[in-house]
ZANUTI-740736 format. One record per residue (C-alpha): residue in one letter; residue number from 1; x negated, y, z negated. Coordinates in Angstrom, 2 decimals. Example, Ala and Ser with C-alpha at 12.3 -4.5 7.8 and 13.67 -1.06 7.14 Angstrom:
<recs>
<rec><code>a</code><pos>1</pos><c1>-12.30</c1><c2>-4.50</c2><c3>-7.80</c3></rec>
<rec><code>s</code><pos>2</pos><c1>-13.67</c1><c2>-1.06</c2><c3>-7.14</c3></rec>
</recs>
This chain:
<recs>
<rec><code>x</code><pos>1</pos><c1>-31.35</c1><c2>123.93</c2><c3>170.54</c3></rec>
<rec><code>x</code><pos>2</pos><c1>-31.18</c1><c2>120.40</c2><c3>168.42</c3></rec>
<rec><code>x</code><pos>3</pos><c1>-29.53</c1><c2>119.08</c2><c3>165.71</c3></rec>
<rec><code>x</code><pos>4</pos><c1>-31.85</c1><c2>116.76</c2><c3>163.83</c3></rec>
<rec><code>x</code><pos>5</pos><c1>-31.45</c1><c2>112.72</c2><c3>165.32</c3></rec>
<rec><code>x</code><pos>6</pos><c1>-29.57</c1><c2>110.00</c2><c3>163.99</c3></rec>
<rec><code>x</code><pos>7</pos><c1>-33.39</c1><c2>108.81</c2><c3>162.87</c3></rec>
<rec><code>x</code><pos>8</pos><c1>-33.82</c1><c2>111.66</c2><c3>161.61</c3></rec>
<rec><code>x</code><pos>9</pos><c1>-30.90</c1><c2>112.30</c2><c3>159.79</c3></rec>
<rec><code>x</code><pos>10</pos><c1>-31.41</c1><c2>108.85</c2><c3>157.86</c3></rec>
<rec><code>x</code><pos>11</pos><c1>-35.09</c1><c2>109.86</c2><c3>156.84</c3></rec>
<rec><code>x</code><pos>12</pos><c1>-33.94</c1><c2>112.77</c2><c3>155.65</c3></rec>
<rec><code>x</code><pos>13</pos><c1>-30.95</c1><c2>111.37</c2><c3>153.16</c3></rec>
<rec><code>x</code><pos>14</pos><c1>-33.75</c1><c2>108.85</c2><c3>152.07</c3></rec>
<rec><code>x</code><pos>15</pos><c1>-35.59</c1><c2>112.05</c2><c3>151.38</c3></rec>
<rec><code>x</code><pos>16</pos><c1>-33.18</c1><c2>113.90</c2><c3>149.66</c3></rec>
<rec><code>x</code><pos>17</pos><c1>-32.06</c1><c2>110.80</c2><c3>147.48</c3></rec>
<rec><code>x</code><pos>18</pos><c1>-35.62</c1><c2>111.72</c2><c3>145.63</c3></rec>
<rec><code>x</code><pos>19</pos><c1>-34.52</c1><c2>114.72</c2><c3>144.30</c3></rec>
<rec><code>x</code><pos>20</pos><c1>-31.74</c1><c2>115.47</c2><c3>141.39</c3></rec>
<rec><code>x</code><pos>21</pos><c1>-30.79</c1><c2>118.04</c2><c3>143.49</c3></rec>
<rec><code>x</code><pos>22</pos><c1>-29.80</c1><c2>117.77</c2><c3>147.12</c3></rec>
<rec><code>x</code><pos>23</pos><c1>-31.24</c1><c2>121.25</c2><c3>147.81</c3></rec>
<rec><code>x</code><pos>24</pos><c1>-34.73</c1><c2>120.82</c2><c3>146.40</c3></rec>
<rec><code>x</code><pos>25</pos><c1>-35.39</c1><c2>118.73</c2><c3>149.75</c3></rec>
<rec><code>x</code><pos>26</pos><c1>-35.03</c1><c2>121.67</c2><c3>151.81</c3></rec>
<rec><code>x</code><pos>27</pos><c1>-38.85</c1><c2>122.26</c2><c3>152.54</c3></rec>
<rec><code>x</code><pos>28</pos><c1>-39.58</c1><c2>118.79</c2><c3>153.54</c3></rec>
<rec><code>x</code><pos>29</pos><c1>-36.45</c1><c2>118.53</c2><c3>156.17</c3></rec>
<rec><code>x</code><pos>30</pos><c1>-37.87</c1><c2>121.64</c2><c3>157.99</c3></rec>
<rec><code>x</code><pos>31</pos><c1>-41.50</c1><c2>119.82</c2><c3>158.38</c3></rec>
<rec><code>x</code><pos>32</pos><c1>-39.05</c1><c2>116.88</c2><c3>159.67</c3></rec>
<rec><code>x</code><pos>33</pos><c1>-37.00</c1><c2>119.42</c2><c3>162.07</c3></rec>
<rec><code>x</code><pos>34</pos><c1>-40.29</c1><c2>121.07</c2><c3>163.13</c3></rec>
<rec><code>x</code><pos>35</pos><c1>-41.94</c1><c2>117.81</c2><c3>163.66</c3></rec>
<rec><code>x</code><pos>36</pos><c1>-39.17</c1><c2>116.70</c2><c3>165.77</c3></rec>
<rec><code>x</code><pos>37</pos><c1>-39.14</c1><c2>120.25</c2><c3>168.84</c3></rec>
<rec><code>x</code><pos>38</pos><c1>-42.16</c1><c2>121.04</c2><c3>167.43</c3></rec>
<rec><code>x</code><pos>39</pos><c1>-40.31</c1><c2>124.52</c2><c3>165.96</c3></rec>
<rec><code>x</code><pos>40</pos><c1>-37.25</c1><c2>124.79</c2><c3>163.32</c3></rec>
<rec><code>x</code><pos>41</pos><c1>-34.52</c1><c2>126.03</c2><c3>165.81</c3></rec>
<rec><code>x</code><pos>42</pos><c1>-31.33</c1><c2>127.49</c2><c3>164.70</c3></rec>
<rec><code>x</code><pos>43</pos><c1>-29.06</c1><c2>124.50</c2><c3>165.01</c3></rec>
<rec><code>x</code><pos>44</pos><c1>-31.61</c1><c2>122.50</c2><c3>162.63</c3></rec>
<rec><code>x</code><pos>45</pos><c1>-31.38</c1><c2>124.72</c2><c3>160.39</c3></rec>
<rec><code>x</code><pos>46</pos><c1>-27.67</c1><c2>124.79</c2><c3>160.68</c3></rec>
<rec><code>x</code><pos>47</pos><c1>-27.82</c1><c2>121.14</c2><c3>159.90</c3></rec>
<rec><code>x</code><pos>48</pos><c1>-30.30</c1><c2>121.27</c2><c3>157.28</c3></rec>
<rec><code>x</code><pos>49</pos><c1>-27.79</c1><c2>123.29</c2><c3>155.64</c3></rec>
<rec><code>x</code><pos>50</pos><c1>-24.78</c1><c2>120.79</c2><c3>155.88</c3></rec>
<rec><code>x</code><pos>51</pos><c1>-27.42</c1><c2>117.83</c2><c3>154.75</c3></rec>
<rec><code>x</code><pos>52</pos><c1>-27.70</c1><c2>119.85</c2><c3>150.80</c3></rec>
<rec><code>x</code><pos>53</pos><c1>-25.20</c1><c2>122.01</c2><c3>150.81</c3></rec>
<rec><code>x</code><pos>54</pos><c1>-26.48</c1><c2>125.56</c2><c3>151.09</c3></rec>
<rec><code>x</code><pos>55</pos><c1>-26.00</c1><c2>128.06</c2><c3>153.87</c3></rec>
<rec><code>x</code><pos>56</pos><c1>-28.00</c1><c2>128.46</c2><c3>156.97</c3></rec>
<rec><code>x</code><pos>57</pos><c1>-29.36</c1><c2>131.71</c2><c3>155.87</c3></rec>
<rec><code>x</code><pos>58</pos><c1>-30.70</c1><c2>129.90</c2><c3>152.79</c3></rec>
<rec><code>x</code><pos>59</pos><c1>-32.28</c1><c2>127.32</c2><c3>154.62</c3></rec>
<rec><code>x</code><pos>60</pos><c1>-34.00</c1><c2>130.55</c2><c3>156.72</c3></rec>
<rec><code>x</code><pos>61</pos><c1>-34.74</c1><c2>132.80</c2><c3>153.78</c3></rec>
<rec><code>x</code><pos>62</pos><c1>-36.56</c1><c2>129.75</c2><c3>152.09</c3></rec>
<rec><code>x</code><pos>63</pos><c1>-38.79</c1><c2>128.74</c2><c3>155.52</c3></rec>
<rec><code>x</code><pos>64</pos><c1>-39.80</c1><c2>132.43</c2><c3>156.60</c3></rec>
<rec><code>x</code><pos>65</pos><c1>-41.16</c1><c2>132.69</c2><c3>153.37</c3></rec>
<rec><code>x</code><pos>66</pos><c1>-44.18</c1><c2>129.86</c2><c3>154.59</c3></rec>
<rec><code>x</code><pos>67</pos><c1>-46.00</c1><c2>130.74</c2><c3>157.61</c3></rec>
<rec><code>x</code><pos>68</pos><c1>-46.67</c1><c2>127.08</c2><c3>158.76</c3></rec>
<rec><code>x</code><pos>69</pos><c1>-43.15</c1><c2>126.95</c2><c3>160.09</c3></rec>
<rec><code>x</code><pos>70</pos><c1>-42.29</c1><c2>128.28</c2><c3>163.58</c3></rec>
<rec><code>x</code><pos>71</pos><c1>-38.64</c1><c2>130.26</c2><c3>164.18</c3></rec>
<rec><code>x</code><pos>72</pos><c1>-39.24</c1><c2>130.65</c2><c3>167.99</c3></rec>
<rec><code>x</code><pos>73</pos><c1>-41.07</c1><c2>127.85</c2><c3>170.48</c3></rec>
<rec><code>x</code><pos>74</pos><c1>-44.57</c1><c2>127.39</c2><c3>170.23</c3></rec>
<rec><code>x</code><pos>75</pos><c1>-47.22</c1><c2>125.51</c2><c3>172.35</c3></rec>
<rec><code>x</code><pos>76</pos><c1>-48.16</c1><c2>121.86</c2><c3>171.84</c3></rec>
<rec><code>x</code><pos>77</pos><c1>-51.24</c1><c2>123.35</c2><c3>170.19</c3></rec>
<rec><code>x</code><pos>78</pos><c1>-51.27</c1><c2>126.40</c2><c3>167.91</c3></rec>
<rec><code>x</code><pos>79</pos><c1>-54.83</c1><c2>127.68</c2><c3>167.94</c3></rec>
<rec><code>x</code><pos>80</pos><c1>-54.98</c1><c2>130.22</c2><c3>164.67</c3></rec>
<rec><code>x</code><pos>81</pos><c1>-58.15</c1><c2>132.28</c2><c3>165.06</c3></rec>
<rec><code>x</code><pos>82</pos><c1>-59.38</c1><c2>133.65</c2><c3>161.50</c3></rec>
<rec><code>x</code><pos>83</pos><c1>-59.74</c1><c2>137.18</c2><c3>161.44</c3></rec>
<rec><code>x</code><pos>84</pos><c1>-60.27</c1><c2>138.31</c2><c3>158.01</c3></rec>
<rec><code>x</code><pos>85</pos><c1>-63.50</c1><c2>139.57</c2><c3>156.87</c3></rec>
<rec><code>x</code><pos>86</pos><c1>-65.91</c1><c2>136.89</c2><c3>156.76</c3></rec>
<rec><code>x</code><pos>87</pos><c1>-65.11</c1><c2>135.58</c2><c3>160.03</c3></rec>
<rec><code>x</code><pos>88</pos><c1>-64.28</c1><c2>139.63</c2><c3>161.29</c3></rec>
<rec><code>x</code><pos>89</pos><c1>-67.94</c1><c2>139.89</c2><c3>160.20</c3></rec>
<rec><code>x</code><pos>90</pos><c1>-69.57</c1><c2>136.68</c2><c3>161.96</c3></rec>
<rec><code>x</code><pos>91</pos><c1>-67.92</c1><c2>136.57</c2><c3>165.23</c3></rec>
<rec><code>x</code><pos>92</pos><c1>-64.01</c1><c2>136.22</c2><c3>164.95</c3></rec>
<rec><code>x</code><pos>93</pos><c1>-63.25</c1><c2>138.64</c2><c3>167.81</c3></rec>
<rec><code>x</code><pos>94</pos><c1>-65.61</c1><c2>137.03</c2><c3>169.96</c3></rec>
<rec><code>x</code><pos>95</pos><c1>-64.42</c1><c2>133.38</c2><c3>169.28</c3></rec>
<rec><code>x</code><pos>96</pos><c1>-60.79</c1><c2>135.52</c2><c3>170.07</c3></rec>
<rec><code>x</code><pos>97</pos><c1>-62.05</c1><c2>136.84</c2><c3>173.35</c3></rec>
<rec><code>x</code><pos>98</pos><c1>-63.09</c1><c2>133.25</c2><c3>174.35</c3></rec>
<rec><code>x</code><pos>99</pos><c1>-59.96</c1><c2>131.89</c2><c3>173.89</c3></rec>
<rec><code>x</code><pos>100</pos><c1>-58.05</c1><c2>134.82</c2><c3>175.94</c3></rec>
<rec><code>x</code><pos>101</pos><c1>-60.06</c1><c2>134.55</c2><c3>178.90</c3></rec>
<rec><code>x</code><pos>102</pos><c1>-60.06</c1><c2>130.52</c2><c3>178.55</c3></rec>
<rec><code>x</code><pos>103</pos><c1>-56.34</c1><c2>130.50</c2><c3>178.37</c3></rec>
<rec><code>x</code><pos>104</pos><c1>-55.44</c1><c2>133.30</c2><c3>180.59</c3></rec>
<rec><code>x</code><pos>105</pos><c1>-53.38</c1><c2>135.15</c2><c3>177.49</c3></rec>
<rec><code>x</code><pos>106</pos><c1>-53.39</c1><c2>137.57</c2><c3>175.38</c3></rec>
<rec><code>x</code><pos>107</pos><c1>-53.38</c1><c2>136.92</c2><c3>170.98</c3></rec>
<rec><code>x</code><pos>108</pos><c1>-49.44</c1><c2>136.21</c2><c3>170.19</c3></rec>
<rec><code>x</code><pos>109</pos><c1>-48.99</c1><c2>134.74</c2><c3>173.55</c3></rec>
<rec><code>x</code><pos>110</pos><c1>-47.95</c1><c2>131.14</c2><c3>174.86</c3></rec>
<rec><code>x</code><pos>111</pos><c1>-49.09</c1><c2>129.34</c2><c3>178.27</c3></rec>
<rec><code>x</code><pos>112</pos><c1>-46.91</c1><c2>129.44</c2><c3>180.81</c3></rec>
<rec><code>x</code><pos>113</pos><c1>-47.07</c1><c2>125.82</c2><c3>180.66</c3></rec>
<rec><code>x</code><pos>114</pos><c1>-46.49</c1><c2>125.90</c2><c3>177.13</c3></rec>
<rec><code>x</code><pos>115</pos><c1>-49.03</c1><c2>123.95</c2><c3>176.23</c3></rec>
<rec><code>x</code><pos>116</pos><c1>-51.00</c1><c2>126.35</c2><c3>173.62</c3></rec>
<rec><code>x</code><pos>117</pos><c1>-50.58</c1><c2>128.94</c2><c3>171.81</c3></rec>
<rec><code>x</code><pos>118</pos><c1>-52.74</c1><c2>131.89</c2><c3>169.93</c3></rec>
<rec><code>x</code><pos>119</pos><c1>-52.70</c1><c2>133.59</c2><c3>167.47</c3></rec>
<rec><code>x</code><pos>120</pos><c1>-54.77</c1><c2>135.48</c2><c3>164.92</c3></rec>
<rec><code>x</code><pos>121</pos><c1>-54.58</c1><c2>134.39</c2><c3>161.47</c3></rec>
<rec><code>x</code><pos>122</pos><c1>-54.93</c1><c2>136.04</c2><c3>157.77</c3></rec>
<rec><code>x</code><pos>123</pos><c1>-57.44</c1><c2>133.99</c2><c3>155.76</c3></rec>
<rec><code>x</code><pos>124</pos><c1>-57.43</c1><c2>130.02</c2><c3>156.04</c3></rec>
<rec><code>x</code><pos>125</pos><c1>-59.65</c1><c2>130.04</c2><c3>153.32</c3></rec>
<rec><code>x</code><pos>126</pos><c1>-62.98</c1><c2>128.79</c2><c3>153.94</c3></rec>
<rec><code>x</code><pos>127</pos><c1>-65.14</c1><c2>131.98</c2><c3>154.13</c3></rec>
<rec><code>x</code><pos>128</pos><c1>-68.34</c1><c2>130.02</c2><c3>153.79</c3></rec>
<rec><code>x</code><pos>129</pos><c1>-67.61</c1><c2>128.60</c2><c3>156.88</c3></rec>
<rec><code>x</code><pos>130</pos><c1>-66.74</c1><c2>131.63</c2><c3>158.79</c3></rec>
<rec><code>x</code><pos>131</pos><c1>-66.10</c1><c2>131.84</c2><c3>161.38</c3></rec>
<rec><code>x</code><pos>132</pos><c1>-63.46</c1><c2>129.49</c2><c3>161.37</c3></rec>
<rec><code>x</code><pos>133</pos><c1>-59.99</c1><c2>128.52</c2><c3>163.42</c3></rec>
<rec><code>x</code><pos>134</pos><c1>-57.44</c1><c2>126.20</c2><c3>163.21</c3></rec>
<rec><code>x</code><pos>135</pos><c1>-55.58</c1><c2>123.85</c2><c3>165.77</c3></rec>
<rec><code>x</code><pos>136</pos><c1>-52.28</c1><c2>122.99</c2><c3>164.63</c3></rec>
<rec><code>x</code><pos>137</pos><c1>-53.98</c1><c2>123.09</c2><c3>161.02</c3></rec>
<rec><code>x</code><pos>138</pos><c1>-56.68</c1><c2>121.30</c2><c3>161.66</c3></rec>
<rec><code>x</code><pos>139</pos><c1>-60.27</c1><c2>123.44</c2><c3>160.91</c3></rec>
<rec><code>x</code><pos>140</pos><c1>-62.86</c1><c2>123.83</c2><c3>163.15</c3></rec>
<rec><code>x</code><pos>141</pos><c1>-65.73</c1><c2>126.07</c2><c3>161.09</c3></rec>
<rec><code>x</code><pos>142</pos><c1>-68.87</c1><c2>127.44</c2><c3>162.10</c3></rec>
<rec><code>x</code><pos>143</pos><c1>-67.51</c1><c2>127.90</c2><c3>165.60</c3></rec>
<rec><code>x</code><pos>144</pos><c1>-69.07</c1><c2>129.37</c2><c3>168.53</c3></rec>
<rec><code>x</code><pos>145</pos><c1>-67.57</c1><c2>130.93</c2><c3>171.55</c3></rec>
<rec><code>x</code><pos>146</pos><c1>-68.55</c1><c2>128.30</c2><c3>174.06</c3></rec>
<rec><code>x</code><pos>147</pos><c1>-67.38</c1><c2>126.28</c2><c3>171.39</c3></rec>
<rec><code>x</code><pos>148</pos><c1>-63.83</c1><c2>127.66</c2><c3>171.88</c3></rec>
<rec><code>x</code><pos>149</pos><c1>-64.22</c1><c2>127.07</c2><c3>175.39</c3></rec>
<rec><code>x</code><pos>150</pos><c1>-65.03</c1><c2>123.37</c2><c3>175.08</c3></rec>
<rec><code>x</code><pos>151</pos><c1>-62.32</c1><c2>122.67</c2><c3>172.21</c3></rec>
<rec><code>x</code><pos>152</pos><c1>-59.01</c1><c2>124.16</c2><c3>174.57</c3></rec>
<rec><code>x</code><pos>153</pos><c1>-61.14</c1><c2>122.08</c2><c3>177.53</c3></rec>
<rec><code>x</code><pos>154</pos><c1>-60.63</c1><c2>119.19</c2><c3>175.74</c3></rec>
<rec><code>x</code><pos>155</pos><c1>-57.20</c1><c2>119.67</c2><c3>174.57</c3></rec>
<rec><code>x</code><pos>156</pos><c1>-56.70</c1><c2>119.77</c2><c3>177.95</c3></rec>
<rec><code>x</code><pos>157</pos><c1>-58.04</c1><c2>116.84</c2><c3>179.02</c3></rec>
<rec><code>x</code><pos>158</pos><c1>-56.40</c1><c2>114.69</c2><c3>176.38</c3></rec>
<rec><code>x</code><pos>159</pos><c1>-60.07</c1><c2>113.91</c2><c3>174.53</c3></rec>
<rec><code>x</code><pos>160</pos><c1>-58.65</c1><c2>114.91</c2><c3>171.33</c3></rec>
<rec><code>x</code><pos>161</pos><c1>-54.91</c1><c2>113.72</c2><c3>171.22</c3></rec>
<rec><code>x</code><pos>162</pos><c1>-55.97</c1><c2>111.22</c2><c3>168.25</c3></rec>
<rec><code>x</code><pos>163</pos><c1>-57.58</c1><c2>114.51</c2><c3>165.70</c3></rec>
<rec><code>x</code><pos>164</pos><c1>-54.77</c1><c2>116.98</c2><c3>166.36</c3></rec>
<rec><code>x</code><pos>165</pos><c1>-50.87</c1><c2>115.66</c2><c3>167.08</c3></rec>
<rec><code>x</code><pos>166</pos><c1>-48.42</c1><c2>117.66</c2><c3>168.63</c3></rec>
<rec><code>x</code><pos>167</pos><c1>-47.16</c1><c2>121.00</c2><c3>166.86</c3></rec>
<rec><code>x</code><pos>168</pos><c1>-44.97</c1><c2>119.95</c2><c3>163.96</c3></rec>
<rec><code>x</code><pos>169</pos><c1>-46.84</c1><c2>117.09</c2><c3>162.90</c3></rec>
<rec><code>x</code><pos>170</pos><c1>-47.56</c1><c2>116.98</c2><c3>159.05</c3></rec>
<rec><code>x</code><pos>171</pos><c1>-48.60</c1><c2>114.00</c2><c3>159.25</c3></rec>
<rec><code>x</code><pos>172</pos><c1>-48.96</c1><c2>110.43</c2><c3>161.39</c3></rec>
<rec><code>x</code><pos>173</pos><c1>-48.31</c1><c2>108.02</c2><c3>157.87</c3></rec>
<rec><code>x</code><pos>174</pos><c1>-44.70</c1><c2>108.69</c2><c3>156.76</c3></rec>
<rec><code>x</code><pos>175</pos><c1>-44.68</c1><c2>108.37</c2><c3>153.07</c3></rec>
<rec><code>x</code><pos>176</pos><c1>-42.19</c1><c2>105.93</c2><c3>151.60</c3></rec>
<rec><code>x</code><pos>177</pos><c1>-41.16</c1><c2>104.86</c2><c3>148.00</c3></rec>
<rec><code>x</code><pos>178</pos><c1>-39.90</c1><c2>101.15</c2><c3>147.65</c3></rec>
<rec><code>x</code><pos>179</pos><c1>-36.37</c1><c2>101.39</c2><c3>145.70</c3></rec>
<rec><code>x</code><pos>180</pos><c1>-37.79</c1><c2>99.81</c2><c3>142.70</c3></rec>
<rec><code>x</code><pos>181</pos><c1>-41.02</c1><c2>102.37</c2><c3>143.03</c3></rec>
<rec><code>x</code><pos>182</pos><c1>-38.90</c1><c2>105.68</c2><c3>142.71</c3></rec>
<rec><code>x</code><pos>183</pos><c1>-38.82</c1><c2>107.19</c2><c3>138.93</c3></rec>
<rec><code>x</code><pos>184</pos><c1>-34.80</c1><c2>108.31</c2><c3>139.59</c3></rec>
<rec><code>x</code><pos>185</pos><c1>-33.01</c1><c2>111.40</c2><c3>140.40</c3></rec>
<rec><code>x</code><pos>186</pos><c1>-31.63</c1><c2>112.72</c2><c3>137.09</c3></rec>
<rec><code>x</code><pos>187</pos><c1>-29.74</c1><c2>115.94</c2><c3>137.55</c3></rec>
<rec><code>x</code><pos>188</pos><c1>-31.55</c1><c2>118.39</c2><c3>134.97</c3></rec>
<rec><code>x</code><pos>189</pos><c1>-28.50</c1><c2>119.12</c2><c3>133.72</c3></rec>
<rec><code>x</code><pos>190</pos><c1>-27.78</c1><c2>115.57</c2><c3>132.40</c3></rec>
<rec><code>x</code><pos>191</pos><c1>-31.43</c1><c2>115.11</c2><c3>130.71</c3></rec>
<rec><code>x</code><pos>192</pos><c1>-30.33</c1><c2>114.97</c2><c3>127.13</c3></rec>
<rec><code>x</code><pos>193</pos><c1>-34.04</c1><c2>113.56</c2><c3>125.59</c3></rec>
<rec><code>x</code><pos>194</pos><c1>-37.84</c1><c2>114.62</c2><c3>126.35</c3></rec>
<rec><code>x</code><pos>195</pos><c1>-39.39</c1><c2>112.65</c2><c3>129.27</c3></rec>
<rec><code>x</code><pos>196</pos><c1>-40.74</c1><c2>109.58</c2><c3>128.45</c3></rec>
<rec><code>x</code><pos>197</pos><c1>-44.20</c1><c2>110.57</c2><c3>128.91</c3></rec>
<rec><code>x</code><pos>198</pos><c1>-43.83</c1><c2>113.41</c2><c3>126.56</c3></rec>
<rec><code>x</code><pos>199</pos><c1>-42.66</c1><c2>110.77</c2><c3>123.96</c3></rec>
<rec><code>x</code><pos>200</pos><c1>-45.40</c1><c2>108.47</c2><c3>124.52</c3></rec>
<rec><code>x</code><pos>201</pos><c1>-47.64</c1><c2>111.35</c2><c3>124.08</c3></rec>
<rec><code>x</code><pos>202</pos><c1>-46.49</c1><c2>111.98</c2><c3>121.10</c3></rec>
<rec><code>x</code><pos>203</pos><c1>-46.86</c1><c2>108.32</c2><c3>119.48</c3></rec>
<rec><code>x</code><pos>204</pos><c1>-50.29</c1><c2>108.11</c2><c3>120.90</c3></rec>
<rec><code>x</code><pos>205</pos><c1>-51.21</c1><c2>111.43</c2><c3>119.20</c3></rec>
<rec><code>x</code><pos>206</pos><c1>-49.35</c1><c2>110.35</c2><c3>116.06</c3></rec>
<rec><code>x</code><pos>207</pos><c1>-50.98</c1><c2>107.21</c2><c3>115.63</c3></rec>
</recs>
């Protein structure tokens, strides 16, 4: 179980120096803890907690609420197989099937060499393109069974490591705001006049 890194721990003051609030940064340090074991383990969240000042059980009450994020080791690819009703309707349990027997496990399990695994998923939203899955978040629609087959084949083999990262992975372009870029972090509680843009909204209309 991991703490967050020394490089991790500065990105994630940077982050937090965005918000008036030290605590409003908690969703975007568990992408970064997730990210970096590829799951939100206990002693990340621990130090997520220290980082803005709330308890660990806040920190776990707030990132249960979002599916995306992972309590318990997953594989280096999470394939989420829609099964709601369009998909249900145009093949999901076969597209299911086709991963079981490709993989050698069952839905909810995880290779023994932990390098996928499956689950079935509520709606991903994109019925018209049932039936659909996702690896790691990216879609695949329209997908057939011997589809399936060749997509864990070539997770496998490597052929896709530049589409689909590693579990954890928002995203491979870390956003960053020059110091001169930022617009401030202003405590709500200190705001004594409308935002500027309200007040230049307000000219404009006037004149």
């Amino acid at each position: 179980m991991a703490r967050l890194t020394d490089e991790n721990v500065t990105l994630a003051k940077e982050i937090i120096d965005r918000y008036p609030r030290a605590k409003s940064a908690l969703i975007p340090l568990l992408h970064i803890a997730q990210e970096q074991d590829g799951w939100v383990t206990d002693e990340a969240m621990r130090h997520i907690a220290e980082l803005i000042g709330v308890t660990p059980a806040e920190v776990l009450g707030t990132g249960t609420f979002y599916e995306m994020f992972k309590f318990e080791p997953v594989g280096r690819y999470l394939i989420n197989v829609c099964g709601t009703m369009s998909c249900a309707l145009l093949g999901a349990d076969d597209l299911m099937h086709a991963a079981e027997e490709e993989l050698g496990i069952h839905e909810g399990g995880t290779t023994d060499d932990g390098m996928f695994t499956l689950h079935r998923a509520e709606c991903q939203a994109a019925c018209t393109e049932a039936p659909c899955l996702q690896v790691n978040y990216r879609y695949r629609f329209r997908t057939t069974p011997v589809e399936v087959r060749q997509l864990i084949s070539d997770l496998r083999n490597g052929r896709l490591e530049d589409e689909i990262p590693p579990h954890g992975t928002l995203a491979r372009v870390r956003q960053h705001i020059p110091a001169d870029k930022g617009v401030g972090a202003v405590d709500p509680s200190r705001v004594t006049s409308p935002p500027e843009w309200i007040t230049a909204s307000a000219e404009s209309g006037a004149s």
